[in-house]
C-alpha positions in Angstrom: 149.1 156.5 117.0 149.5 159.9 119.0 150.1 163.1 117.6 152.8 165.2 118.1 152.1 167.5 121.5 152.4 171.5 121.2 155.6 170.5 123.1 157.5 169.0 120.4 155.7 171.5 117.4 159.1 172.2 116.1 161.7 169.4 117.6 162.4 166.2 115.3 162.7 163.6 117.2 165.8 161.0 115.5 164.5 158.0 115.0 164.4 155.5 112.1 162.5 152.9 110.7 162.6 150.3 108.6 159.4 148.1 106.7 159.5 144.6 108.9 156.8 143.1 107.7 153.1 142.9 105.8 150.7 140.6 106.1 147.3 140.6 104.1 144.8 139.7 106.3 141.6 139.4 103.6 141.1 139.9 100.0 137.8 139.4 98.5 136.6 139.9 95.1 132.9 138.6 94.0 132.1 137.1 90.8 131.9 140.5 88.7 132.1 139.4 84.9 128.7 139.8 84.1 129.0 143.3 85.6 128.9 146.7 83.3 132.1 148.6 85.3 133.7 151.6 84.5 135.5 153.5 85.9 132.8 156.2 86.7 131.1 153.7 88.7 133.9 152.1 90.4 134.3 153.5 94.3 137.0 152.5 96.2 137.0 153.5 100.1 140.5 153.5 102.0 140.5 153.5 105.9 143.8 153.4 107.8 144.2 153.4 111.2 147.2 152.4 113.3 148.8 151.8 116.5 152.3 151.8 118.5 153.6 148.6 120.2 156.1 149.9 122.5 157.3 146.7 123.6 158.6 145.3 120.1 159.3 148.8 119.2 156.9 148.2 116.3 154.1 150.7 114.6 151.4 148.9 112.6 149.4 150.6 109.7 146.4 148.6 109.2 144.8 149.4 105.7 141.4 148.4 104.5 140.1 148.9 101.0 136.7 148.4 100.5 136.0 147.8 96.4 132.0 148.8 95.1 130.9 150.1 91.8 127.3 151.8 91.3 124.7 149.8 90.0 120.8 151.4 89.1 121.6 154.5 91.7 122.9 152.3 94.7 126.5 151.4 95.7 127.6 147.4 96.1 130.3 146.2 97.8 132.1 143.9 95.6 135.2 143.2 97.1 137.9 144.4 100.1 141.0 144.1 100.8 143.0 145.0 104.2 146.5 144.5 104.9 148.6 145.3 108.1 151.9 146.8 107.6 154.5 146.6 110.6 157.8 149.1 110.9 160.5 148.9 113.1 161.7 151.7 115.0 164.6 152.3 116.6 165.1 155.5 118.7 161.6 155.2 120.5 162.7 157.0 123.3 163.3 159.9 121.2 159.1 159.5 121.4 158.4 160.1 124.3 156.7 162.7 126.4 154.9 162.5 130.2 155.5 159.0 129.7 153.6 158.7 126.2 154.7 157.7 123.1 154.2 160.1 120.2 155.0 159.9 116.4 155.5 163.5 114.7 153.0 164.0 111.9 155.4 163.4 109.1 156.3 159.9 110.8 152.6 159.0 110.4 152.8 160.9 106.8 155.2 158.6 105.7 153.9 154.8 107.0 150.5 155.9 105.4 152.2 157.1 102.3 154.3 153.4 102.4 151.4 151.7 103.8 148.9 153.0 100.4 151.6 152.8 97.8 152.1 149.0 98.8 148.6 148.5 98.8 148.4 149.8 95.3 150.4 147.6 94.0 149.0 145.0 95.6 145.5 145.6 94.6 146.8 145.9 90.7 148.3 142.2 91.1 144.9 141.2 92.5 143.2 142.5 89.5 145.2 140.8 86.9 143.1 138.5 84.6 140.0 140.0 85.9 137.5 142.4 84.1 138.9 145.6 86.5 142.6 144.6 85.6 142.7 148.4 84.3 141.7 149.9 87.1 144.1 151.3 89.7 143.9 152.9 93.3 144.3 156.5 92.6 147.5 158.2 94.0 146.6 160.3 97.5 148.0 163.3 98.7 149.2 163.0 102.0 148.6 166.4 103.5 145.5 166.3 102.0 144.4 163.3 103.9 145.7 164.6 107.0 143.6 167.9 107.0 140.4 165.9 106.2 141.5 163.5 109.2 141.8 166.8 111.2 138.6 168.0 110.2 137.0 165.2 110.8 
């Protein structure tokens, strides 16, 4: 996904969206019963990237959880999860500049907000009847994540 140009800092484009689909792609979880986890060992590691498909009309959040706990001072991967969310947009033209499509940061804001709070609950189905049923992916703040993204 673009980000909004200097051009558009303070225009709003009109355009809505609606969730059209989510498919989860992977889910793996090892063989962790004879594991000591708590939740000061327990690391989970969101990524999210995403794209526009101008054709459909259609941007895609892909998430991908990646599920490790701490063990004698190193960190194992235990498990992952990644799941692609689709929305459909209408008003994509209001998107556009010097022939690019562009979605305003609060857009993106919300699909990744959508997009993590889906894959929360999720994850705590996943973990049902298992030893980390208790555990849960921490909420995120948004802007936060988008000034470390900046940074980055």
């Amino acid at each position: 996904m673009t980000k909004k140009s200097k051009k558009h800092k303070n225009k709003e484009p009109i355009i809505e969206y609606s969730l059209k689909d989510i498919q989860i792609k992977n889910f793996t979880l090892l063989d962790i019963e004879h594991l000591e986890i708590k939740e000061d060992n327990f690391v989970i590691d969101i990524n999210l990237s995403g794209k526009i498909n101008e054709e459909n009309n259609v941007a895609q959040v892909v998430v991908g959880i990646n599920i490790s706990i701490k063990l004698n001072g190193d960190l194992e991967k235990i498990g992952g999860l990644k799941i692609e969310y689709y929305f459909q947009l209408t008003g994509v033209e209001n998107l556009k500049e010097d022939g690019n499509t562009y979605l305003p940061k609060n857009l993106i804001n919300t699909f990744n907000a959508i997009s993590i709070s889906t894959s929360r609950g999720i994850l705590f189905a996943k973990f049902q009847g298992t030893k980390i049923q208790k555990i849960i992916l921490p909420l995120i703040d948004m802007k936060k994540l988008e000034e470390e993204s900046v940074q980055s």
